[in-house]
N, C-alpha and C positions, 0 to 999 in steps of 0.2 A: 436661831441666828437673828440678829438685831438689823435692824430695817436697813441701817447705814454699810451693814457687812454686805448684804445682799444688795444693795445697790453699788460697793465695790466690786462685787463676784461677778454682778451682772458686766460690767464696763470690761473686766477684762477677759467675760467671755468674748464680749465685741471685737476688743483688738486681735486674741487669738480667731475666730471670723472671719477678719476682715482681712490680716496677715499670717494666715497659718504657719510660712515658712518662715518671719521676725523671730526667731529665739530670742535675740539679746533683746529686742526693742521688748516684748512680750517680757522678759524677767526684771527688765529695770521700772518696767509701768509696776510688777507686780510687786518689788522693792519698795515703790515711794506709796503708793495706798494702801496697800496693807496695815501699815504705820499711821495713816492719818486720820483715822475711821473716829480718834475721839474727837478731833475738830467738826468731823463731817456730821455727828453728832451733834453737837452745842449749835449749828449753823445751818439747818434742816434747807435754807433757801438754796443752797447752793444744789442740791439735788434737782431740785425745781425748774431750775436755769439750766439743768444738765452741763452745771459745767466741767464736771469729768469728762465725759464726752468728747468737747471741745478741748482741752488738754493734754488728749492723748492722742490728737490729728494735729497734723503741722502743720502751720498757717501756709505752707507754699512747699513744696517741693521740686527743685528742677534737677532736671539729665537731660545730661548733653554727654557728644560725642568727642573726642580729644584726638585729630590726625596730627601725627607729627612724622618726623625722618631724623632716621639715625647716623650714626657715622659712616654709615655705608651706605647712602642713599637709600636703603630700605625704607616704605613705608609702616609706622606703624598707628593704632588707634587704639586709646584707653577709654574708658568710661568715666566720665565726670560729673561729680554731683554737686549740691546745696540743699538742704537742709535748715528751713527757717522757720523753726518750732515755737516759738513762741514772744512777740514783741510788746507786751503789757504793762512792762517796766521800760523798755527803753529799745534801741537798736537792736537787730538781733546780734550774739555775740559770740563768738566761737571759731575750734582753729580748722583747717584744713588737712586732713590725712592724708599722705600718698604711700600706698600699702598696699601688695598685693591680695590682702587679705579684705578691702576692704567691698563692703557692696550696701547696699539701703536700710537692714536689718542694722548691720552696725552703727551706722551714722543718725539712721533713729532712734539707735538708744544713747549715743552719744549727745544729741542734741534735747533730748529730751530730760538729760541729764544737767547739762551745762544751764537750761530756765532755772532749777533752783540751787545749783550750785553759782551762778551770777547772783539770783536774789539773795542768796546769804550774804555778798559783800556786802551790800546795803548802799549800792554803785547802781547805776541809772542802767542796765544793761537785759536786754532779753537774751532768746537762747537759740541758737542756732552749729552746725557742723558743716562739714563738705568734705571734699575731699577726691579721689583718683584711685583704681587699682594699679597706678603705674608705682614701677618700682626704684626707685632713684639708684636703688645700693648696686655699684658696678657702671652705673652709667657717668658717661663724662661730665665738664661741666658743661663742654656747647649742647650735647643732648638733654641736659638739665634746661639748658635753656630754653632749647626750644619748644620743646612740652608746657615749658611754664607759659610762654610767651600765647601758644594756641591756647591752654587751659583759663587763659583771662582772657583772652579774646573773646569768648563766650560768656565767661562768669563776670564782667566787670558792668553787663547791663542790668545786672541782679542786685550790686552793691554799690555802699557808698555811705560817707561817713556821716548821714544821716538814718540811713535804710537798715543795711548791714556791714558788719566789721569783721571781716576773717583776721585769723593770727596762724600761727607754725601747730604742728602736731608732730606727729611719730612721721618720719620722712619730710617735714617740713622745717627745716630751720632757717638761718642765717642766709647761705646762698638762695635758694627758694623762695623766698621773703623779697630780696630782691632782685631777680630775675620777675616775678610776678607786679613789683608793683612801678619797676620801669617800665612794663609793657600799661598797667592802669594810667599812668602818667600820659603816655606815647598817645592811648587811645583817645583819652577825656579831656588831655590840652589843657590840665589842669592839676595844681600843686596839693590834692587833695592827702597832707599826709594822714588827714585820719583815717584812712578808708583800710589800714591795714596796722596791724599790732605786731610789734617782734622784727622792726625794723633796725637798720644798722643807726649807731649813733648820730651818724655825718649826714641823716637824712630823715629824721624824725623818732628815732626812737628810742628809748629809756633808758637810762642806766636801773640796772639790778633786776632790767627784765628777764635775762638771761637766768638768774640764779630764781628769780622768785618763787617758783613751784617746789622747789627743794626747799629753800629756805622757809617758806611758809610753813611747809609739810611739818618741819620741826617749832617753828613756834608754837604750829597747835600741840603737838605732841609735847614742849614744854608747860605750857597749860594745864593738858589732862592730867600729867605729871603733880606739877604743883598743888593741883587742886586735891590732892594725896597725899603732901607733905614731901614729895619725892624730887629727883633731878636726871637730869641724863650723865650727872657727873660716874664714872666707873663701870656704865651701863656696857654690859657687850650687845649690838647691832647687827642685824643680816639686812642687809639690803639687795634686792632684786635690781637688774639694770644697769644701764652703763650709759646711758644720756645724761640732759641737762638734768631733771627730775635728781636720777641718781647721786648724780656727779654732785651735786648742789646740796643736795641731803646730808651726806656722807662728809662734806668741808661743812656743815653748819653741825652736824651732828658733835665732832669732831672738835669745834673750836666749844662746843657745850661739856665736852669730858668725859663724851662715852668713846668707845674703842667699836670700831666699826671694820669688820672681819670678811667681807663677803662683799662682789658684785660680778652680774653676768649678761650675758649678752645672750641670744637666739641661738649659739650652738652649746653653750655653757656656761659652769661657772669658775671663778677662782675663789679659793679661801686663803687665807695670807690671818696666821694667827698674831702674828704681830700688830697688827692693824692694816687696811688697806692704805698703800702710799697712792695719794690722790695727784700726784705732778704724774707718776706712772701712765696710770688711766688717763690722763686730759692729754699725756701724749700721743697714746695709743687712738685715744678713740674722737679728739679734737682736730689734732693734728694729722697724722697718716691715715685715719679714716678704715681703721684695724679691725681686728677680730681682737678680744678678751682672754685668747690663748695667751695672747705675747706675754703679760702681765707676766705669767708663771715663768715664761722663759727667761724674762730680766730682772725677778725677785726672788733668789735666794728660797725663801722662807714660805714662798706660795704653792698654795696646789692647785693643781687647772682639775676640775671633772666635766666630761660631757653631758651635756642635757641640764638645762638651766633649771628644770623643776627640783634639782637636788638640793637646791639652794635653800629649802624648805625643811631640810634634816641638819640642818648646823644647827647646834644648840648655841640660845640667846635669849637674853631679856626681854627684845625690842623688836622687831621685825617692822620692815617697811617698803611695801611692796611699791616699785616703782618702774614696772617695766610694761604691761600692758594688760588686756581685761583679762577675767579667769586666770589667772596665771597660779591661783590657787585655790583649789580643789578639795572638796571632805577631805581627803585622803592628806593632802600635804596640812591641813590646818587640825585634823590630828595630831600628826607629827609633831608640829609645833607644840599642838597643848599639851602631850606628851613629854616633851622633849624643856620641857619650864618656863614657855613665852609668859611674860605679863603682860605684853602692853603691842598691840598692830596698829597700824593706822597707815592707812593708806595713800602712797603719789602718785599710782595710777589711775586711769580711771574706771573702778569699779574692778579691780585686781580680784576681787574672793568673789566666789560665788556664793549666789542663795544661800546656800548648803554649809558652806563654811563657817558663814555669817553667825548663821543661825544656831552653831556649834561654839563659836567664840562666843556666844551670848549665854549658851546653856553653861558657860565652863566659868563665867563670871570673867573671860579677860578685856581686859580696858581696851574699846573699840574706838578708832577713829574714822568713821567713814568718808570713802573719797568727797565725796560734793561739801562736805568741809572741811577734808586735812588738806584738799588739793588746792584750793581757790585761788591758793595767792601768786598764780600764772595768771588768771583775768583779772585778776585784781588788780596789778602792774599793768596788765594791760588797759584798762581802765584810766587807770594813773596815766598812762601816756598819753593815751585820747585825751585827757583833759590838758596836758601839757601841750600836746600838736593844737586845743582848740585857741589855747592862751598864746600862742608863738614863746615858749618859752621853755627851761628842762631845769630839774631839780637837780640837787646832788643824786650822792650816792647814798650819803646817807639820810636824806630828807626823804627818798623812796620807801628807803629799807623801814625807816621808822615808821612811816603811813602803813606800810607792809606789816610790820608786825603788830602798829594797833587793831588794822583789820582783821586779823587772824584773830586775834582777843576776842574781838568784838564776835565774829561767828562761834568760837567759844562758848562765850558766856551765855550768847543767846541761845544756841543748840541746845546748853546744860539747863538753861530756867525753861526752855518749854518742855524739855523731859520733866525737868521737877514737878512742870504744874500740871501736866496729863499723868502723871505718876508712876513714873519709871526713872528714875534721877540719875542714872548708868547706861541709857538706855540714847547715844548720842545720835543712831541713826535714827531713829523714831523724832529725835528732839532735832536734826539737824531738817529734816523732812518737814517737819510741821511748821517749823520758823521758817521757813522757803515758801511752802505752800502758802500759807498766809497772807505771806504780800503779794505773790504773784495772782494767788486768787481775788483779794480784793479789790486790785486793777481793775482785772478784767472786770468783774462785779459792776465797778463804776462806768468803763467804759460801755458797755450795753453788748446787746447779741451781736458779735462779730469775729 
């Protein structure tokens, strides 16, 4: 074993150590170095500085408590966090989850995630998460409220549109966005709209924000395409999910010429072989704030199945996972290879496991990994911090264009530094090392801190 392996081996025997019970945080550290080990080679200093070490500790961590009361005067308390992993390149930068699911292990692999999937924009932005195990889905919108309103009350002495920049996540949109940052306003007596990303238009925020993580998803996925002679023109699509991600995917996939057959939600999925009608979904899941069942009940042509993982046995070209982490397993990314995928790439973040990963790569299929298929949600987001810093707002289509050069640009740079560590197919490796790079040489310059 080569000097640099074993100084990887060593780093993440430390995190497993220090966090025995981090699964996710523990696989995503073990995701990004793995892969970097030819950089960490050619640049011996960096061992020296220990600065893996330092990379895989978060410059800050807070929890706090969250009381709130419900429609029935009951009191209740959630758990609320931040997550401020890494500020080298810029603010820290990343969305807020409100998920029952969620707790520290996750949010340290999501933030730990978001440092070099921000560095790949090639945008001034560090890395950071947060988030709540409170659950929004079923509650109203005053108890939306109010949760939000105590949930800043705490986090908003943490942030600021110097410091850090939350945005929306999975339970995080549009209402949540602001409810949150009327309450940062109320408290700070101040018009700071950059202190929050994914804001409504009438009060700082973007046009094409909404769609940009879909839409991005596919530009890159037009890219690895092209760069094969190919298109998504007649391509058949499965898509996972039924959010913005999704929803966003699926009209860009769409207006690109593929047939897009598949999307699902946490109790399942529908298949609709004709294509999925996307006015359908945006009413069901925009509007009445539904379940994914309905779909089958008001299209003719659809089948509803329970249990979302089935979404994984539809045969297709294209797969695009966009609904949340793991969501695909050895087992379902058999299937797929199986079943004549050529081409995954990721909206969620960090959708395949390990395992899966490691199986689409033995199988030769064209990989897009999330921290670069995903970006173009911070990326916009980005774009509007710089719009709120200027008092001013671009089109729609002066975003989208910025958007999709970005997307290029992590592309190309992903593809040349596989080429040049020698794996030229190889985009998680090459998306990893273009990340690590600048983030590392930051730090490099700013000294032990």
């Amino acid at each position: 074993m080569s000097d640099m392996k074993q100084y990887v081996n060593d780093v993440l025997e430390l995190v497993k150590r220090r966090d025995p019970d981090q699964v996710e945080f523990q696989n995503t550290v073990k995701e990004v170095l793995t892969t970097i080990v030819p950089v960490l080679e050619s640049n011996p200093k960096y061992k020296e500085v220990k600065l893996l070490e330092r990379m895989v500790e978060p410059e800050r961590v807070v929890t706090f408590r969250v009381p709130w009361q419900d429609d029935k005067g009951e009191i209740q308390i959630n758990r609320g966090y931040r997550v401020q992993m890494n500020s080298a390149i810029g603010p820290y930068k990343g969305g807020l989850r409100f998920h029952p699911s969620v707790n520290l292990s996750i949010l340290k692999f999501l933030a730990f995630e978001q440092v070099f999937k921000n560095s790949l924009t090639g945008l001034p932005i560090g890395g950071g998460k947060g988030g709540s195990d409170f659950d929004p889905k079923g509650k109203s919108d005053n108890e939306v409220m109010r949760f939000c309103q105590s949930f800043m009350t705490e986090l908003y002495r943490h942030i600021g549109p110097h410091t850090d920049v939350p945005a929306g996540d999975i339970g995080v949109g549009g209402r949540e966005i602001g409810f949150l940052y009327g309450q940062y306003k109320r408290i700070r007596d101040a018009y700071d709209d950059a202190v929050l990303t994914g804001k409504g238009l009438t009060y700082g925020g973007s046009l094409t924000r909404t769609e940009a993580t879909g839409y991005g998803l596919l530009y890159f996925v037009k890219n690895m395409l092209a760069d094969k002679g190919d298109s998504l023109q007649g391509k058949t699509v499965v898509v996972s999910g039924a959010g913005n991600v999704a929803i966003y995917a699926i009209q860009k996939a769409q207006e690109f010429g593929a047939k897009v057959v598949t999307c699902s939600d946490s109790n399942g999925y529908v298949y609709d072989p004709n294509g999925i009608n996307l006015d359908v979904v945006k009413q069901i899941k925009e509007v009445e704030r539904g379940r994914i069942k309905e779909y089958a009940a008001r299209v003719p042509s659809a089948e509803y199945h329970e249990g979302c993982k089935g979404v994984w046995t539809v045969k297709c070209d294209i797969a695009l996972p966009c609904a949340t982490q793991s969501e695909i397993d050895l087992e379902s990314a058999k299937i797929l290879v199986n079943n004549g995928v050529k081409l995954i790439a990721e909206g969620a973040n960090m959708p395949s496991t390990l395992e899966a990963i490691d199986h689409y790569q033995k199988s030769k299929i064209m990989f897009g990994p999330a921290k670069a298929a995903n970006a173009g949600g911070v990326a916009t987001s980005a774009l509007e911090m710089s719009q709120n810093s200027m008092r001013l707002s671009w089109t729609f289509e002066e975003v989208d264009k910025k958007l999709e050069g970005i997307m290029t640009n992590i592309y190309k740079n992903a593809k040349a530094c596989a080429e040049k560590y020698g794996d030229p197919d190889n985009l998680v490796m090459g998306a990893n090392i273009s990340a690590f790079i600048k983030v590392a040489n930051a730090m490099m310059a700013q000294g032990l801190v």
